[in-house]
FINU-13520 format. One record per residue (C-alpha): residue in one letter; x negated, y, z. Coordinates in steps of 0.1 Angstrom, whole numbers, plus 5000, padded with zeros to 4 digits. Layout:
BEGIN
<r rest="A" c1="X" c2="Y" c3="Z"/>
...
***
This chain:
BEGIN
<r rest="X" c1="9708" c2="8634" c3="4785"/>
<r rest="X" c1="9712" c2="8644" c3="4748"/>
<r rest="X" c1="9685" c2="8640" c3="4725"/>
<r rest="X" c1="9682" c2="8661" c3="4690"/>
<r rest="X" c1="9666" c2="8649" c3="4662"/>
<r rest="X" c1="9664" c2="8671" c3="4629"/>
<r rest="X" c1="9655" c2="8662" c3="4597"/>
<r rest="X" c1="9660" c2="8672" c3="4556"/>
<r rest="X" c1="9634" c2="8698" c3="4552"/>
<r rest="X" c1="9608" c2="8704" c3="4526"/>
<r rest="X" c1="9593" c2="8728" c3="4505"/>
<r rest="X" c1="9614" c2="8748" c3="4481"/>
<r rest="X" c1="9612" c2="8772" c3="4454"/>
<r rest="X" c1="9635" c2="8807" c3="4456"/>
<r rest="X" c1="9671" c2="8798" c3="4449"/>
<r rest="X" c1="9668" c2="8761" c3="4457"/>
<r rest="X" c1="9689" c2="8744" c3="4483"/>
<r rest="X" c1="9688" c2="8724" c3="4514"/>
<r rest="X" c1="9704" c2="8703" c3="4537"/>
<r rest="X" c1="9690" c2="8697" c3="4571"/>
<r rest="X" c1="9705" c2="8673" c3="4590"/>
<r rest="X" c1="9707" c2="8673" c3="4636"/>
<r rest="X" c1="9717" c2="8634" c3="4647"/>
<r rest="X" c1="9729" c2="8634" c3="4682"/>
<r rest="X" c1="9725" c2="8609" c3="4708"/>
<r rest="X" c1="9730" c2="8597" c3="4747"/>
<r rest="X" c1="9756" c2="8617" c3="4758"/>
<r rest="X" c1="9773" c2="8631" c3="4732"/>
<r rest="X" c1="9799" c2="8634" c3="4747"/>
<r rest="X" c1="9787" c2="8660" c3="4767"/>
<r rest="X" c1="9782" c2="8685" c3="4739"/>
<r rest="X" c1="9803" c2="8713" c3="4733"/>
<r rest="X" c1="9785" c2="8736" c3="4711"/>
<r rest="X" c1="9757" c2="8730" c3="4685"/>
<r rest="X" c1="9733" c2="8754" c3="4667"/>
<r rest="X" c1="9705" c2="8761" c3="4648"/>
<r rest="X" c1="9678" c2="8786" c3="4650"/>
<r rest="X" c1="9645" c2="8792" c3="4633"/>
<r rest="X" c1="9610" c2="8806" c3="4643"/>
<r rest="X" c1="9589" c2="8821" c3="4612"/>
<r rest="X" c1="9548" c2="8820" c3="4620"/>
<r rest="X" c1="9545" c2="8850" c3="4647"/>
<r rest="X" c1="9582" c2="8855" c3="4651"/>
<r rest="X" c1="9605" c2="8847" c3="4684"/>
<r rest="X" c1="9630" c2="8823" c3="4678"/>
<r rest="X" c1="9664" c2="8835" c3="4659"/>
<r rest="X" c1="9698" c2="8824" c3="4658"/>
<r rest="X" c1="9711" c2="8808" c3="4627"/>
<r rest="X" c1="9744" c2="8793" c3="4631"/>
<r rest="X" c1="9763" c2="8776" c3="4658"/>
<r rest="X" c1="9796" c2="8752" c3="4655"/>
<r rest="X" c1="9818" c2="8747" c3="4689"/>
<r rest="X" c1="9841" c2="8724" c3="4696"/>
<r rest="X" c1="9876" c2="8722" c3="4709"/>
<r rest="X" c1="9912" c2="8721" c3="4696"/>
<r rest="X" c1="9898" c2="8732" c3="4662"/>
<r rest="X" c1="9859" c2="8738" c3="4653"/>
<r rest="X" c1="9843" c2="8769" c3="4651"/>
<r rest="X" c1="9815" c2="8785" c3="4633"/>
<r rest="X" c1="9794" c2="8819" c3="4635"/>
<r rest="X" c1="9767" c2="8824" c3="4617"/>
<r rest="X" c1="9737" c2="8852" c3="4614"/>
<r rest="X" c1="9742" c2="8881" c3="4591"/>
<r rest="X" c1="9707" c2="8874" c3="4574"/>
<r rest="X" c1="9729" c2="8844" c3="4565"/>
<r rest="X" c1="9763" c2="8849" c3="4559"/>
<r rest="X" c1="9773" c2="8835" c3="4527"/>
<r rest="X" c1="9746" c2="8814" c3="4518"/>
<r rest="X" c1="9741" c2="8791" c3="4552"/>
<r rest="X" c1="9772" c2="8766" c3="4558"/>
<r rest="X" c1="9772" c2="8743" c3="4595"/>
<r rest="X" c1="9796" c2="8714" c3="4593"/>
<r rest="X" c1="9798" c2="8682" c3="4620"/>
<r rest="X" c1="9806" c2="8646" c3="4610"/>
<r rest="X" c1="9822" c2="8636" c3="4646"/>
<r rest="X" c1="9820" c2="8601" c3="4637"/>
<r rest="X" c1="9776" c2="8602" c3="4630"/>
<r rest="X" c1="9772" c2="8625" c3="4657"/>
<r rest="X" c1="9755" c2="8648" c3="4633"/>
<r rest="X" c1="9757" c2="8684" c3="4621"/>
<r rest="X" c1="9745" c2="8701" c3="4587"/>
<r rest="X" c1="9730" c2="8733" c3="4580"/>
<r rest="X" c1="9733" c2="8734" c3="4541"/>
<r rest="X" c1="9717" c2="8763" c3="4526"/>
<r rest="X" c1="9715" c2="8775" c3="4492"/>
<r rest="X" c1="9702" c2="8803" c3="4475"/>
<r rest="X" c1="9672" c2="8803" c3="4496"/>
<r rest="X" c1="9647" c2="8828" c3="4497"/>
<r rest="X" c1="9609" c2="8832" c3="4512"/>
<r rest="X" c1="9622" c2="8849" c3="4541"/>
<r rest="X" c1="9640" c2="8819" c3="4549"/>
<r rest="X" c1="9608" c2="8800" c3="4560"/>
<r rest="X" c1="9608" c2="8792" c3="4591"/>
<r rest="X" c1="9609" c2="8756" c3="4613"/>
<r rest="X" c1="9642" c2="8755" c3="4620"/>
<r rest="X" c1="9653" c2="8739" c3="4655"/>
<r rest="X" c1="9691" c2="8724" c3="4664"/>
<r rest="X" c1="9703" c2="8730" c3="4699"/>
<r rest="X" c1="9730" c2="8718" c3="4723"/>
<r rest="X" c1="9748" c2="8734" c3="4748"/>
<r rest="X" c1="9768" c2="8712" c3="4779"/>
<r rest="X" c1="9789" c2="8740" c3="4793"/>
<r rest="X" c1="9799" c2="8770" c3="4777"/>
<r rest="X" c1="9781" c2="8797" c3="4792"/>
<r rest="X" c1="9761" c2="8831" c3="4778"/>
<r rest="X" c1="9759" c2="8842" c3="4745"/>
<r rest="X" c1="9751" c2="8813" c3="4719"/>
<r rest="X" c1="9728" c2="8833" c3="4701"/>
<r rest="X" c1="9707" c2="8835" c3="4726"/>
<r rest="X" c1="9681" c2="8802" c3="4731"/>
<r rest="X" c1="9682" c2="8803" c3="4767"/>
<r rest="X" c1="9715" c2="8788" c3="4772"/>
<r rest="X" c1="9708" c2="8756" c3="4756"/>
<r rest="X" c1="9706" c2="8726" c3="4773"/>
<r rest="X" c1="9685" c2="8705" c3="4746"/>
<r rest="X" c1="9662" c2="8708" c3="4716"/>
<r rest="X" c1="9653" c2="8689" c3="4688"/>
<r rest="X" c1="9612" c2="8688" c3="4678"/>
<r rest="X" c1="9623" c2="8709" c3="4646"/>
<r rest="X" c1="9620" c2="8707" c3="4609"/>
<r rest="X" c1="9599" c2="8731" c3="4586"/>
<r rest="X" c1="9612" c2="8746" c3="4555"/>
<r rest="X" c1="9589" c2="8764" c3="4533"/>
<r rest="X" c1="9603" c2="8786" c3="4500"/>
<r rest="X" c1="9581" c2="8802" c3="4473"/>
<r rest="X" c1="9588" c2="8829" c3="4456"/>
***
């Protein structure tokens, strides 16, 4: 078993940044991609950004976010980063981190996760 836990987000004004913050543990070992996605009041949950590992990592990243949203991993903490900047109303949401065991299905799509964090809200005002 894995378990998720987010942290690092607040309330914001337009243009501010963040840094949220997924710490990994149990079987870490396990994990082979990583991702965030974030539910708005009312709204499904949406894909954000996702970092896999292998020879060399890689990242993909929503077009509502390209640009502004960067994912990174510290391998050593066990932890991956969603820093975002210029944020803007549209960007509240709770956002959720993910883990995937196996490769399998598209990684923007929730279903093929293995494990959830309990989420972290970010609110911006315009």
């Amino acid at each position: 078993q894995v378990q998720l836990v987010e942290s690092g987000g607040g309330v914001v004004q337009a243009g501010a940044s963040l840094r949220l913050s997924c710490a990994a543990s149990g079987r870490t070992y396990s994990i082979v991609t990583t991702s965030w996605f974030r539910q708005a009041p009312g709204k499904e949950r949406d894909f954000v950004s996702s970092i896999s590992y292998g020879n060399s990592a890689y990242a993909d990243y929503a077009d509502s976010v390209k640009g502004r949203f960067t994912i990174s991993s510290d391998n050593a903490k066990n932890t991956v980063y969603l820093q975002m900047n210029s944020l803007q109303p549209e960007d509240t949401a709770v956002y959720y981190c993910a883990a995937q065991s196996r490769i399998r299905g598209s990684l923007s799509t929730a279903e093929v996760y293995d494990y959830w964090g309990q989420g972290t809200a970010v609110t911006v005002s315009s």
